[in-house]
C-alpha positions in Angstrom: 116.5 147.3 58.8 115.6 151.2 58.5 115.4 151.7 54.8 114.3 155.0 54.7 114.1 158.3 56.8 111.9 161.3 55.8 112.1 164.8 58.0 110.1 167.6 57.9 110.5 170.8 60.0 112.8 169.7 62.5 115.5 172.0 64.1 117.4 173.0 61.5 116.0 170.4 58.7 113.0 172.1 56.3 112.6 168.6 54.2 114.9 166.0 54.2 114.8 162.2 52.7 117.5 159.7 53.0 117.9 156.3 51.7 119.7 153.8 53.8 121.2 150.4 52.2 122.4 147.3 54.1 125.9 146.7 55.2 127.7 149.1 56.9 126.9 153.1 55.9 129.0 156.1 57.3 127.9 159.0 57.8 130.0 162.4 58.0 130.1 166.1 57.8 131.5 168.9 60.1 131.4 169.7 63.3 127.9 171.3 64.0 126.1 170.6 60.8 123.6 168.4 62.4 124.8 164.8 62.7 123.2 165.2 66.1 119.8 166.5 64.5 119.6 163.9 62.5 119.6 160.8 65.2 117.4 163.0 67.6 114.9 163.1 64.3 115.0 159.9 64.3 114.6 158.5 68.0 111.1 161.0 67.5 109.6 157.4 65.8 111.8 155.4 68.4 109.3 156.4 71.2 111.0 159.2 72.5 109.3 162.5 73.8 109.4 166.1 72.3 107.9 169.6 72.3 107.0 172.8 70.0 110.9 173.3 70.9 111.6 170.7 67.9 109.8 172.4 65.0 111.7 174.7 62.6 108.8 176.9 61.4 106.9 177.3 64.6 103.5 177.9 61.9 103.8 174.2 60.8 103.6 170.6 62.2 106.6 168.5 62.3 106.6 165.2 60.5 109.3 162.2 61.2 108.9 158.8 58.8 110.9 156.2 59.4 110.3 152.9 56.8 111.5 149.6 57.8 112.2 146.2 56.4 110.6 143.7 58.8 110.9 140.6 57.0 112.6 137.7 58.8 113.0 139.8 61.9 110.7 138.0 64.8 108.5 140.7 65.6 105.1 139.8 63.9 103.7 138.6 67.4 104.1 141.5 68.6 102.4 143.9 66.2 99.3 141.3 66.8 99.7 141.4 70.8 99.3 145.3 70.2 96.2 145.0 67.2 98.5 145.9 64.8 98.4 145.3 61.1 101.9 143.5 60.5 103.6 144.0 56.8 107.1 143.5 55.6 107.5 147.2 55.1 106.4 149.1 57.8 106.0 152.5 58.5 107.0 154.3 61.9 105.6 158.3 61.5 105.8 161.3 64.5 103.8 164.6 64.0 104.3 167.3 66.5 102.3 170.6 65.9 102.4 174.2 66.6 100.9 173.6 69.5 102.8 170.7 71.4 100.2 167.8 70.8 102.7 164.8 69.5 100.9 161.6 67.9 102.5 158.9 66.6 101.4 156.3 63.7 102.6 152.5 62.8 101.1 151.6 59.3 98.8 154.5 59.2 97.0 153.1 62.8 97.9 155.4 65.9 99.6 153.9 68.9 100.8 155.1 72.4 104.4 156.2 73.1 105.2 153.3 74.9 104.1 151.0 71.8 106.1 152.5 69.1 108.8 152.6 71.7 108.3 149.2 72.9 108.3 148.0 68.6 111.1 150.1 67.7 112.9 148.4 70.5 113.3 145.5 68.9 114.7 147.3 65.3 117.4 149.6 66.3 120.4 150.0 68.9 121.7 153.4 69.1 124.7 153.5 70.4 125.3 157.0 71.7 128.8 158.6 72.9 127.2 159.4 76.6 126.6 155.4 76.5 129.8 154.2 76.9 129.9 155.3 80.5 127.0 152.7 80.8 130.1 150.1 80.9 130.2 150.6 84.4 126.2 150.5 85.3 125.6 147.1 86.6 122.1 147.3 84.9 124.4 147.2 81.7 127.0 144.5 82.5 124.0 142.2 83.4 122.2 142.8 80.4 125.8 142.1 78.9 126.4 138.8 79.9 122.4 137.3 80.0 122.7 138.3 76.2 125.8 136.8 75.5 124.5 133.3 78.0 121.5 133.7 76.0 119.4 133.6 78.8 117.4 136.1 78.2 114.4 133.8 78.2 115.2 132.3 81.9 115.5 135.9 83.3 112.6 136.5 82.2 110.6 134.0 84.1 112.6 134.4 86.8 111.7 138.0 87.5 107.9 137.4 86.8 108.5 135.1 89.7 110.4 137.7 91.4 107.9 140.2 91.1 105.6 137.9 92.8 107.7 137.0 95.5 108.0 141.0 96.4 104.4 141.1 95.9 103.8 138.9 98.8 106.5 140.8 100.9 104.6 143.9 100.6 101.9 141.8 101.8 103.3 140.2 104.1 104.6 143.8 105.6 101.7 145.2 105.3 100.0 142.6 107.5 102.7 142.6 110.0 101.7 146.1 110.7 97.7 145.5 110.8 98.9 142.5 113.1 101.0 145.0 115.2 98.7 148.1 115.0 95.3 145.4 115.8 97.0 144.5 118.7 97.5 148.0 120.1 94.5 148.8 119.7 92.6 145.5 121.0 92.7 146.5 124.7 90.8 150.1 123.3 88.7 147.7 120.9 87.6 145.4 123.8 86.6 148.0 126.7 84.6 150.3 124.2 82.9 147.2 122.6 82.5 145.5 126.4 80.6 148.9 127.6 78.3 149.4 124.8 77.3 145.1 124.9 76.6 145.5 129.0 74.5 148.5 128.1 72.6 146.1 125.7 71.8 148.2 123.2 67.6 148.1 122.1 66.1 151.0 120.0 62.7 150.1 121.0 63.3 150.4 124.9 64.5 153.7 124.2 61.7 154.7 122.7 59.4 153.3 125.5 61.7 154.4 128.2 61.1 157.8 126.5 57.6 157.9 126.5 57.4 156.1 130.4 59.7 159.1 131.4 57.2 161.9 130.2 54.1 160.4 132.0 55.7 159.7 135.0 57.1 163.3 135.1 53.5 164.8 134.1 51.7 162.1 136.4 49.5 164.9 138.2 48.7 166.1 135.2 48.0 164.1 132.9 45.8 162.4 136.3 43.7 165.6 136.3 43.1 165.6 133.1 41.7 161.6 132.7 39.4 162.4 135.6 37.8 165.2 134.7 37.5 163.9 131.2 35.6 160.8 133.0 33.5 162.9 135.0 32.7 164.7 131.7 32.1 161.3 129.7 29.9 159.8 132.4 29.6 160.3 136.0 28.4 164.0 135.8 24.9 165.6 136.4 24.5 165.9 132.5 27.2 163.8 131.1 28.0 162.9 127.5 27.0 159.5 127.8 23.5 160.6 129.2 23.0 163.3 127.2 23.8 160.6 123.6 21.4 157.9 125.3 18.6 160.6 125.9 19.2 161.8 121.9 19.2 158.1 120.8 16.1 157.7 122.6 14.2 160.4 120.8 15.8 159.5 117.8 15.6 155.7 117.1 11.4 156.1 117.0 11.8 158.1 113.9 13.5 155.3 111.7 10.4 154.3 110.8 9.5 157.7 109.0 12.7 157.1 106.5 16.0 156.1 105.3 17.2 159.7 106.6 16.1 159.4 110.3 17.4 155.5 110.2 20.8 156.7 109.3 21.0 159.1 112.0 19.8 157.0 114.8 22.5 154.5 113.3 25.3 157.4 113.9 23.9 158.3 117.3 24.1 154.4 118.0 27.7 154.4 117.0 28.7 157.9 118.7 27.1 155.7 122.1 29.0 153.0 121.8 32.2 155.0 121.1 31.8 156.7 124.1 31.4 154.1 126.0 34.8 152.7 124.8 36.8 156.2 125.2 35.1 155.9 128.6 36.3 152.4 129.4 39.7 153.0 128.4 39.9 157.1 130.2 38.8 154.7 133.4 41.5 152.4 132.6 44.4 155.1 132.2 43.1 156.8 135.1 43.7 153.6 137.4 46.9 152.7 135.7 48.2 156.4 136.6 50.2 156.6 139.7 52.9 159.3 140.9 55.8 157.2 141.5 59.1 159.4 141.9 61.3 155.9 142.5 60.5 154.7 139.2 61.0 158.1 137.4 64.5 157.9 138.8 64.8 154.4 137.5 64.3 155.6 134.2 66.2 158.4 134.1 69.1 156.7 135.2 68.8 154.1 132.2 68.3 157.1 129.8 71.2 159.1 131.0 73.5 155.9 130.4 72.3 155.5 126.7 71.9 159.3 126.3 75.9 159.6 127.6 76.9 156.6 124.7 75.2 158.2 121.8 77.1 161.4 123.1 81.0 159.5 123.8 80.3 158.2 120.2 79.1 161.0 118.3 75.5 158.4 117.5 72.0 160.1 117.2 70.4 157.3 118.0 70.6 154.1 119.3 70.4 152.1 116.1 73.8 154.2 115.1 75.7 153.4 118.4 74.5 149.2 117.9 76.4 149.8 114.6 79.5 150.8 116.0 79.2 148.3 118.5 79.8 145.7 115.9 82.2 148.1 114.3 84.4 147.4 117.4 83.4 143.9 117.0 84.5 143.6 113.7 88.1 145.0 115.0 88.6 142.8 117.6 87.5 139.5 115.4 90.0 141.1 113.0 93.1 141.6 115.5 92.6 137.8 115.9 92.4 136.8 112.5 95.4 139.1 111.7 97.7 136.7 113.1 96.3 133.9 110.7 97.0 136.1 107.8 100.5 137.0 108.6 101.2 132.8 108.9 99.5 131.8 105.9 101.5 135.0 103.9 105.0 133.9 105.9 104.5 130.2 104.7 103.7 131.9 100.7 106.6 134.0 100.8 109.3 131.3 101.9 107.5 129.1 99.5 107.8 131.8 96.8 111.8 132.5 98.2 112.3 129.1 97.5 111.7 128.6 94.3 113.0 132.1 93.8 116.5 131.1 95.0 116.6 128.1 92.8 116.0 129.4 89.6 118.6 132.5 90.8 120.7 129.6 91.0 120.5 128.0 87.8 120.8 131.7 86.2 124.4 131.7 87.8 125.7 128.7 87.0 124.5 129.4 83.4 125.9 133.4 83.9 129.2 131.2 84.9 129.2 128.4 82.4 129.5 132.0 79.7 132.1 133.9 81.5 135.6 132.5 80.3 134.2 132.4 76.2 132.9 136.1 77.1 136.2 137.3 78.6 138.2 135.2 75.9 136.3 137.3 73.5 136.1 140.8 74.8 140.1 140.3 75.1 140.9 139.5 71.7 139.0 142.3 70.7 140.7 144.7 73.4 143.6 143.2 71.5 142.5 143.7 68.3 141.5 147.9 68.5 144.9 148.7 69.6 145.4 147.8 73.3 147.8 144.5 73.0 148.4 144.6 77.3 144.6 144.6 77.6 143.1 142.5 79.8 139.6 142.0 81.2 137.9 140.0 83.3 134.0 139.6 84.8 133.5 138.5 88.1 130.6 137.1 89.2 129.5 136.2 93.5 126.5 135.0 94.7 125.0 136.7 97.7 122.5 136.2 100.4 119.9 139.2 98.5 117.7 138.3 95.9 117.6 141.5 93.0 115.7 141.3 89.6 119.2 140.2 88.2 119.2 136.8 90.5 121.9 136.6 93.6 124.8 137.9 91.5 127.2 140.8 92.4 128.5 141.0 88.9 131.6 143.4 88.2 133.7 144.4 84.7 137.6 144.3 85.6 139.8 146.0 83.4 143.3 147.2 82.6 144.7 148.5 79.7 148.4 148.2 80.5 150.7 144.4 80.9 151.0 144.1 84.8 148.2 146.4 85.8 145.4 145.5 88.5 142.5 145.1 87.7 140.1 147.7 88.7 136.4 148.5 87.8 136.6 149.2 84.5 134.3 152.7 84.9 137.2 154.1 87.0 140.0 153.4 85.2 139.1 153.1 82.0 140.0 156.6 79.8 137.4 157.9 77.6 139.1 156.6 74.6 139.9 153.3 76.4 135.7 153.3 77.3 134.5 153.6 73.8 136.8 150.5 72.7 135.5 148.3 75.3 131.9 149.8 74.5 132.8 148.4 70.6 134.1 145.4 71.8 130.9 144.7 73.8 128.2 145.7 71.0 130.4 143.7 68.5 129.9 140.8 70.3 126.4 140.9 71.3 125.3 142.2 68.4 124.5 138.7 67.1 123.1 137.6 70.2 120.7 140.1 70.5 119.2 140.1 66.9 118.7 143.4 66.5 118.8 144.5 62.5 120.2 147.5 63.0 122.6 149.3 65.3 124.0 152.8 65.0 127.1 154.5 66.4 127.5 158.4 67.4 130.9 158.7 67.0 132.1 155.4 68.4 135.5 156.8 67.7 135.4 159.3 70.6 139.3 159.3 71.7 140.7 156.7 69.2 143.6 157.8 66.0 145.4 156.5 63.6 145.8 152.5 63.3 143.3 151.9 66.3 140.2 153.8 64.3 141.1 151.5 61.0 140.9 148.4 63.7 137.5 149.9 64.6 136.6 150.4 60.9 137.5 146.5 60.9 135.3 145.4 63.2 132.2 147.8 62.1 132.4 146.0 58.8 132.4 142.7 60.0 129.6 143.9 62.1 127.5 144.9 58.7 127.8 141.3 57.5 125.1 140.4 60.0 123.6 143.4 60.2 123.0 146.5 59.5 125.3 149.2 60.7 124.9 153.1 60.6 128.1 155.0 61.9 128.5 158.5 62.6 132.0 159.3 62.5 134.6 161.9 61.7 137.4 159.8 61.5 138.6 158.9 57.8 139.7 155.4 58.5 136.2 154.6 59.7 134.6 156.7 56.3 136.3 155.1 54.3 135.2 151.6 55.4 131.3 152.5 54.2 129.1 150.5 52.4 127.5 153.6 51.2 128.8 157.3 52.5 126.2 159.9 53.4 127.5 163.5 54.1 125.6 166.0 56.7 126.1 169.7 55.6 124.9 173.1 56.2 123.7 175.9 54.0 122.6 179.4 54.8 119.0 180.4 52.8 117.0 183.1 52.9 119.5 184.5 56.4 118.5 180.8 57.5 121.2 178.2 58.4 119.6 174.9 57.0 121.0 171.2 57.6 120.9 168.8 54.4 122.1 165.2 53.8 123.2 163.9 50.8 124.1 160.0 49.3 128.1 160.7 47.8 128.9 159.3 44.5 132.1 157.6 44.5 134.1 160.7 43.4 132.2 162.6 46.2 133.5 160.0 48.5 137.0 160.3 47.6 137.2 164.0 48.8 135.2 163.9 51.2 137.8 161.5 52.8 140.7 163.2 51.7 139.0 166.5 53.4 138.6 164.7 56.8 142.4 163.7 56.2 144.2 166.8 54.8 141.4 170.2 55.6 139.3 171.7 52.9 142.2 171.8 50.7 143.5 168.3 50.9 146.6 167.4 48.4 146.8 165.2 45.6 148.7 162.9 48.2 145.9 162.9 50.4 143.2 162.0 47.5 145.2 159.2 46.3 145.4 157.9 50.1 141.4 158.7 50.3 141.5 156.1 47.3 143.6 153.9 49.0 141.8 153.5 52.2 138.4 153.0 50.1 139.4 150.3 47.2 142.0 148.5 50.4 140.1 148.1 53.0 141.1 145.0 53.6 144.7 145.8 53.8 
């Protein structure tokens, strides 16, 4: 339960600190002195966003503290599953500064948004008037009746299952499509792959073909040149080779006259024999040479095929275009294997379906099993704030399409008057009509959902006279199982309190400033008999403020 509630800088609040008591506490004041304020202050620690718009005195950061009683409510697990230090009395604190940066605190230890949101989830209900048109959101009614079937649990496994089950869909989709788009494409795959294997790809051949190209191109030339350089080497007048033997000669009989002339007749020795080789293999080239246009053709044409695939495919060489040969490989193994991917996924997802449609089914016969206590219920209570021709009724068909909510179409029925049809309750239903079947509903879940606290923004939207002491009824029986924080500005309701807390304003320094303040029991008294008689109210009107407050039971 929230025990306590400290504000600082917020809209119109400078400093603010409120105690809250079990049971059920009212809380009042008029129109436009900040009741509103005060419930957006506080959904700051329930996880909610906010800006620099918040703060009071734009100079100064805005603190919210909210301090809860923990004890005996189930939570504990989760303050360890988020590395949380779990006491009895926790706090929940929001600081926004000057300059929009919002953190948020639970016992001292900073957490997201989403965790404080996700904790405070589990402490408070508010119950705001905008939320009554939520009886007609199917979201809602489902949430509704799981809670009352206590069910809760089941759904919850259910939809993990569901989530897998659309999880393979997407899949399964998804490979549909590679299936369909693979198969397009295979005919494209298969002739590009088809030409580049015939051309059988080979980086070296390229590389000789190259070279075999330019001497067959250059044959006179490079001819010329070989015989020449043999003439030169040996079969001249005063060739190389006779020239170095007739140096050798003169040389190698001067070893003996040191290590100096050995070492050069060794060289000259060594140039001989060289030249001899270079010879051998200048004699060798020269024979091999031969002008032969046929074969440079031959060559060419190879090299203009794998010259015009590196081009078609954007490859500088051939090593790149062998690469996207098994590219297109790869693509047409694929297209084949695509269609033993969407199988294997169609078999998971009917598998998945399956089990998916029985556990929907269980979750309706249980939703159904609930529904006559649940309308039984909401009825009396109808009944009970003030519409005695009310009736209402949930129905609940199963259909072929599988939703997070099971197979259900799920619908509210309602009429206020005796012989009315039945229509969905959000069209029918006036606003005053819409906040007593909204209190009917929380009133009955309440228990179910085990919530400590829940509080109500003017629950009495559209409601008078008898009807809002019916309400006040209810609230209180409420409070015995929970705590129960009521904004109202009815008197009937006020007067029901537990404890009475009063929401004013007051100008300071040219500043309008909201306050809130715990009433005293004489303090309650008038302030009743204000929200029955005006500022002035009567003496009759204080001794019925007394009366509603020391009778409410009557």
């Amino acid at each position: 339960m929230l025990k306590n509630l400290k504000i600082e800088n917020y809209a119109l609040i400078s400093k603010l600190d409120a105690e809250f008591n079990e049971g059920l506490t009212v809380i009042t004041g008029e129109t436009g002195a900040g009741k509103s304020i005060l419930l957006g202050a506080l959904s700051m620690i329930l996880g909610e966003r906010a800006d620099t718009g918040v703060l009071m005195d734009k100079d100064r950061k805005c603190i919210i503290e909210g301090t809860f009683y923990l004890k005996n409510i189930q939570v504990k697990s989760l303050f360890e599953d988020n590395d949380l230090d779990y006491e009895d009395i926790s706090i929940f604190r929001r600081e926004i500064n000057p300059r929009g940066k919002s953190r948020a605190f639970v016992n001292d230890t900073p957490v997201t948004l989403q965790v404080m949101k996700t904790l405070a989830g589990r402490l408070i209900d508010i119950h705001s008037q905008h939320e009554s048109l939520m009886v007609g959101s199917s979201g809602f009614q489902f949430a509704v009746i799981d809670s009352y079937a206590g069910i809760n649990n089941k759904l919850s496994g259910y939809r993990k299952l569901y989530g897998e089950f659309r999880g393979k869909e997407r899949a399964l989709e998804q490979a549909r499509e590679a299936e369909r788009q693979a198969r397009a494409d295979l005919d494209y795959f298969q002739y590009q792959f088809d030409e580049l294997e015939k051309a059988g790809l080979d980086q070296q051949e390229y590389i000789d073909l190259e070279e075999e190209l330019g001497i067959l191109k250059n044959a006179e030339e490079i001819g010329y040149n070989l015989e020449k350089s043999l003439h030169m080497l040996q079969e001249g007048e005063q060739s190389i080779m006779d020239t170095l033997g007739e140096v050798n000669r003169l040389m190698k009989p001067l070893s003996r006259f040191g290590k100096d002339y050995e070492e050069l007749s060794g060289r000259l020795e060594s140039m001989l024999i060289e030249s001899k080789d270079i010879a051998g293999e200048v004699l060798s080239l020269r024979d091999r040479i031969s002008h032969d246009p046929a074969r440079a053709e031959l060559v060419e044409s190879r090299l203009d095929v794998l010259n015009r695939l590196m081009m078609k495919h954007n490859a500088k060489s051939i090593g790149e275009l062998e690469e996207i040969r098994d590219g297109f490989r790869e693509r047409i193994e694929s297209a084949s294997s695509a269609g033993d991917q969407v199988q294997r996924l169609e078999r998971e997802t009917i598998e998945l379906e399956s089990g998916l449609r029985k556990e929907a089914s269980d979750i309706s016969k249980m939703r159904n099993r609930a529904v006559p206590d649940f309308e039984k219920e909401i009825t009396t209570l109808l009944r009970e704030l003030g519409m005695p021709g009310a009736r209402f009724k949930l129905t609940l068909q199963v259909t072929e399409v599988l939703t997070p909510n099971g197979a259900d179409c799920l619908s509210f029925l309602f009429n206020a008057n005796v012989g009315g049809k039945l229509e969905d309750v959000s069209r029918i239903a006036s606003g005053g009509e819409l906040s007593r079947v909204m209190l009917a509903i929380k009133s009955m879940i309440s228990q179910k959902t085990l919530l400590p606290t829940i509080i109500f923004d003017e629950i009495d939207t559209g409601i008078s006279g008898e009807t809002s002491k019916r309400v006040g009824s209810i609230l209180g029986r409420m409070s015995g199982n929970m705590q129960v924080i009521a904004i109202t500005h009815l008197p009937q309701i006020a007067s029901r309190g537990d404890s009475h807390l009063l929401v004013y304003k007051q100008v300071e320094n040219g500043r309008t400033r909201t306050y809130l303040k715990t009433l005293t029991q004489d303090q309650r008294i008038s302030e009743v008999a204000k929200m029955l008689g005006g500022k002035k109210p009567t003496d009759h009107m204080v001794e019925t403020a007394k009366e509603l407050i020391f009778n409410k039971d009557s």
